[in-house]
LUMGU-712443 format. One record per residue (C-alpha): residue number from 1; residue in three letters; x, y, z. Coordinates in steps of 0.02 Angstrom, whole numbers. Example, Ala and Ser with C-alpha at 12.3 -4.5 7.8 and 13.67 -1.06 7.14 Angstrom:
<1; 'ALA'; <615; -225; 390>>
<2; 'SER'; <684; -53; 357>>
***
This chain:
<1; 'UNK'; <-3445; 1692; 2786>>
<2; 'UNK'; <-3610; 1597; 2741>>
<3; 'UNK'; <-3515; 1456; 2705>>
<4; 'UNK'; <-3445; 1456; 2878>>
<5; 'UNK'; <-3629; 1514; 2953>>
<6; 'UNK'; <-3711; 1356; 2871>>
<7; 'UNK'; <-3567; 1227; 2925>>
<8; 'UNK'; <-3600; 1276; 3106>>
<9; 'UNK'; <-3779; 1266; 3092>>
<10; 'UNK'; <-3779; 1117; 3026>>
<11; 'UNK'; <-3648; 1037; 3156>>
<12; 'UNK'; <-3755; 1104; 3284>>
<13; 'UNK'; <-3918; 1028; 3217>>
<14; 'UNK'; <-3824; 868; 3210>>
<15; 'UNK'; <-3771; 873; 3366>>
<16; 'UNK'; <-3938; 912; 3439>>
<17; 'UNK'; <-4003; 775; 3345>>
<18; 'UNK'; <-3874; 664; 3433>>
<19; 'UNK'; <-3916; 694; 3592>>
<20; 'UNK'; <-4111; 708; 3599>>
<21; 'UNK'; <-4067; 501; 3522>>
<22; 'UNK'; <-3956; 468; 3653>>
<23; 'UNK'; <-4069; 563; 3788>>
<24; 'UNK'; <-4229; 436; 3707>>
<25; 'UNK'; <-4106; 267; 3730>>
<26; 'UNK'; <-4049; 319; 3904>>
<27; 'UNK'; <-4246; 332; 3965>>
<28; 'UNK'; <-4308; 168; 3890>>
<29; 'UNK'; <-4258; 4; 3948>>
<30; 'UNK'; <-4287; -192; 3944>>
<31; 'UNK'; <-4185; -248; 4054>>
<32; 'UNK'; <-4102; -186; 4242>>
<33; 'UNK'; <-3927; -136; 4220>>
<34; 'UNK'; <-3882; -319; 4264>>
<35; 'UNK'; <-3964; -393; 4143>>
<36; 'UNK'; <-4101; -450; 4249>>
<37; 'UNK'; <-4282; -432; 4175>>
<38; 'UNK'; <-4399; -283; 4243>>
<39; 'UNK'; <-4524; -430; 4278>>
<40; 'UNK'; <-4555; -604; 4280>>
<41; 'UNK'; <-4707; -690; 4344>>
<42; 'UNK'; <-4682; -785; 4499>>
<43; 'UNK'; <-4838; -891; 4479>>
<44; 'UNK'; <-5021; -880; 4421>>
<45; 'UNK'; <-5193; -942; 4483>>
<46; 'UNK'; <-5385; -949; 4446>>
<47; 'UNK'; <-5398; -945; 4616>>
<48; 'UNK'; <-5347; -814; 4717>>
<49; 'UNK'; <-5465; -755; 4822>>
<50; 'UNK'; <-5441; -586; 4774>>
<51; 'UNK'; <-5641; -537; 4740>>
<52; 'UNK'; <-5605; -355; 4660>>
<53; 'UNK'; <-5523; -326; 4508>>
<54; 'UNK'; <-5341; -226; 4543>>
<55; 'UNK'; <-5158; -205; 4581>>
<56; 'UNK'; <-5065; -232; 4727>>
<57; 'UNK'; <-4904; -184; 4768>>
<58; 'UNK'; <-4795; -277; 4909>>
<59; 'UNK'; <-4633; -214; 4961>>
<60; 'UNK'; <-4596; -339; 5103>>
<61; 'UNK'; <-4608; -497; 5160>>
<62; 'UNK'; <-4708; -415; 5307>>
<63; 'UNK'; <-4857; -382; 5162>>
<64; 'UNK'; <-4833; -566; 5104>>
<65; 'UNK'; <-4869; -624; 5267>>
<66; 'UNK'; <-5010; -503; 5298>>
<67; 'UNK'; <-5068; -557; 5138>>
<68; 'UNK'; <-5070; -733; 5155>>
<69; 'UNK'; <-5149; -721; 5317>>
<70; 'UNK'; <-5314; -676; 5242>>
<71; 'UNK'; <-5454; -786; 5231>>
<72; 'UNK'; <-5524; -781; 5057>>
<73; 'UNK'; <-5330; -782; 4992>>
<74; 'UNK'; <-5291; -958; 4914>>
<75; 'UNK'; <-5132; -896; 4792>>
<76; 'UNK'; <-4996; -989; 4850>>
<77; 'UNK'; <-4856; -827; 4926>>
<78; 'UNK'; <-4717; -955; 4978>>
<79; 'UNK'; <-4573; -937; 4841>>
<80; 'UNK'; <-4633; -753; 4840>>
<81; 'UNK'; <-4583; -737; 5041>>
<82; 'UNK'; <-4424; -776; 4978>>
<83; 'UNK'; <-4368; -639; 4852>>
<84; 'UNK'; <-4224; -521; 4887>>
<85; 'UNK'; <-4337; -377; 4948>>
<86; 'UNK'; <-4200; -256; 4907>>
<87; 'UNK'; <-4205; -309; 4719>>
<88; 'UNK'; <-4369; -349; 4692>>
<89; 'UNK'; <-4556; -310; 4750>>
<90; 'UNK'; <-4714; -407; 4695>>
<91; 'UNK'; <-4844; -332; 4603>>
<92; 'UNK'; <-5029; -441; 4601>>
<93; 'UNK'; <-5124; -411; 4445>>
<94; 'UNK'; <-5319; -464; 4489>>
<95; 'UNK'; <-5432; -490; 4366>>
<96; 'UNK'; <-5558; -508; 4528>>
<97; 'UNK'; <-5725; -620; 4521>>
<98; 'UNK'; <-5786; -720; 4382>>
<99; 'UNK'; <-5930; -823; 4364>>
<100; 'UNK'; <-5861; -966; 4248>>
<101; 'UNK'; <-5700; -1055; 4232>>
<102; 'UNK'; <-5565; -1014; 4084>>
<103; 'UNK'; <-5528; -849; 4132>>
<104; 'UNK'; <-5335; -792; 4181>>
<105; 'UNK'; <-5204; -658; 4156>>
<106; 'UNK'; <-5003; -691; 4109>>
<107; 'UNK'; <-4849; -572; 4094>>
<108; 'UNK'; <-4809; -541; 3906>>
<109; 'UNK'; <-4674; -401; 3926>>
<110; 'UNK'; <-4611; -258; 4027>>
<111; 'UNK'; <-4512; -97; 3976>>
<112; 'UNK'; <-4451; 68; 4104>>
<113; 'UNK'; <-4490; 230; 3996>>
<114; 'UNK'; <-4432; 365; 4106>>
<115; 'UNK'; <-4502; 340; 4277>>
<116; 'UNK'; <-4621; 209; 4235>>
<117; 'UNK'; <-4610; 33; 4220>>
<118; 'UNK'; <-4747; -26; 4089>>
<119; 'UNK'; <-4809; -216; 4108>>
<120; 'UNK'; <-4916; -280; 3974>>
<121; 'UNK'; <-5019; -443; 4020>>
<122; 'UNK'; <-5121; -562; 3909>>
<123; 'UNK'; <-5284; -584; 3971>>
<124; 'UNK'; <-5366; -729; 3939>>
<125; 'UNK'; <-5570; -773; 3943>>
<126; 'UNK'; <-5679; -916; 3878>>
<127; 'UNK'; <-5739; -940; 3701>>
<128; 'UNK'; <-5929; -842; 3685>>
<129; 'UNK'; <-6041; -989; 3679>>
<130; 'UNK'; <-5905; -1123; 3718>>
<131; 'UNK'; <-5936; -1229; 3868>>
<132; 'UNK'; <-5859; -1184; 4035>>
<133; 'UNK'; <-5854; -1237; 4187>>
<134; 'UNK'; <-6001; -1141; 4304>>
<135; 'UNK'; <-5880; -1104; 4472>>
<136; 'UNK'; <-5823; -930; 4538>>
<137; 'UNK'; <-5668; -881; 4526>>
<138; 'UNK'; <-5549; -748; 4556>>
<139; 'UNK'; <-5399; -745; 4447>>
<140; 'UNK'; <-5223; -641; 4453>>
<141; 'UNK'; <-5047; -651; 4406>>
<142; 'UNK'; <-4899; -660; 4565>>
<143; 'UNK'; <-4744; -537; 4465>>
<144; 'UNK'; <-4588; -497; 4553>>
<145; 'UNK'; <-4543; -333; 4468>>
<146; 'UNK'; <-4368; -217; 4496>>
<147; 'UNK'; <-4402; -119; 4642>>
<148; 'UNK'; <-4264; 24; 4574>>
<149; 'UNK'; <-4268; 160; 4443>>
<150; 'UNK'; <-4465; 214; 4423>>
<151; 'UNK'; <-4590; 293; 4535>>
<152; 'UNK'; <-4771; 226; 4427>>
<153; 'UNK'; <-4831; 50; 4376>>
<154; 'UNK'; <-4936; 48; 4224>>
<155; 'UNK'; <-5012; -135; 4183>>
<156; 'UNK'; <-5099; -155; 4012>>
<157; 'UNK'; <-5167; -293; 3901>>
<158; 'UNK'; <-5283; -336; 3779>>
<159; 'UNK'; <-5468; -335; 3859>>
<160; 'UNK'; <-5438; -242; 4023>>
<161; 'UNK'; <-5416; -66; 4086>>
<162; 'UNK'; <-5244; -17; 4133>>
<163; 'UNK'; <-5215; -22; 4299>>
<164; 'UNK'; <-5097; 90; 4393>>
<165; 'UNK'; <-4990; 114; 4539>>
<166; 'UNK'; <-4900; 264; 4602>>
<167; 'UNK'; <-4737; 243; 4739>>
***
């Protein structure tokens, strides 16, 4: 009886273990479920005119528009007024005003665990004591990210606070 006790244990361990591993796989994820990537970065600038350091989040081509309309907003929007809305949204990453040149932000990877969609970014800044360029600018990254399957945007990198979102 023992014998039989401990079997059964056992299988149900096992099959415990099983799931929790399948339950872990289900909730992470690199890619959509077509294939496409969580995020790509539709373009990049030193000069964006966007003067505070943060993340925006555009669902619409009505927010591009808005956005583009503003003064101090040199980034150009144009491909990004043409994404498939109902696939993907844009998310801005601004690293806001610098004093020197040599200073920008790039996509390095994104990942969905759970209802979050991670983006990690690789900030970049001049050399101490190398020569720069003395101009203002305002740098950020243009991402179209899937606009399915998660409900907060973390963004996180090297030399910056993570920035987040919530839907």
């Amino acid at each position: 009886m023992s014998v039989l006790k401990t079997g059964l244990r056992a299988g149900a361990v096992a099959l415990s273990l099983t799931a929790l591993s399948l339950a872990g796989c289900a909730s992470h994820l690199e890619s959509t479920g077509g294939g496409s990537p969580l995020a790509r970065q539709v373009t990049a600038s030193e000069h964006c005119g966007l003067t505070a350091p943060g993340l925006l989040y555009l669902t619409g081509v009505d927010q591009v528009q808005a956005l583009a309309g503003l003064p101090e907003q040199t980034v150009s929007l144009a491909s990004a007024a043409e994404l498939d809305f109902s696939r993907e949204h844009l998310a801005i990453v601004a690293l806001g005003q610098q004093n020197t040149g040599g200073h920008g932000v790039t996509l390095v990877g994104s990942e969905q665990v759970g209802d979050e969609l991670r983006l990690e970014v690789a900030v970049s800044r001049p050399q101490p004591g190398g020569m720069v360029i003395q101009v203002m600018t305002t740098p950020c990254t243009v991402l179209a990210v899937t606009a399915n399957g998660w409900r907060e945007l973390m963004v996180h990198g090297e030399n910056m606070n993570p920035m987040r979102r919530s839907r």
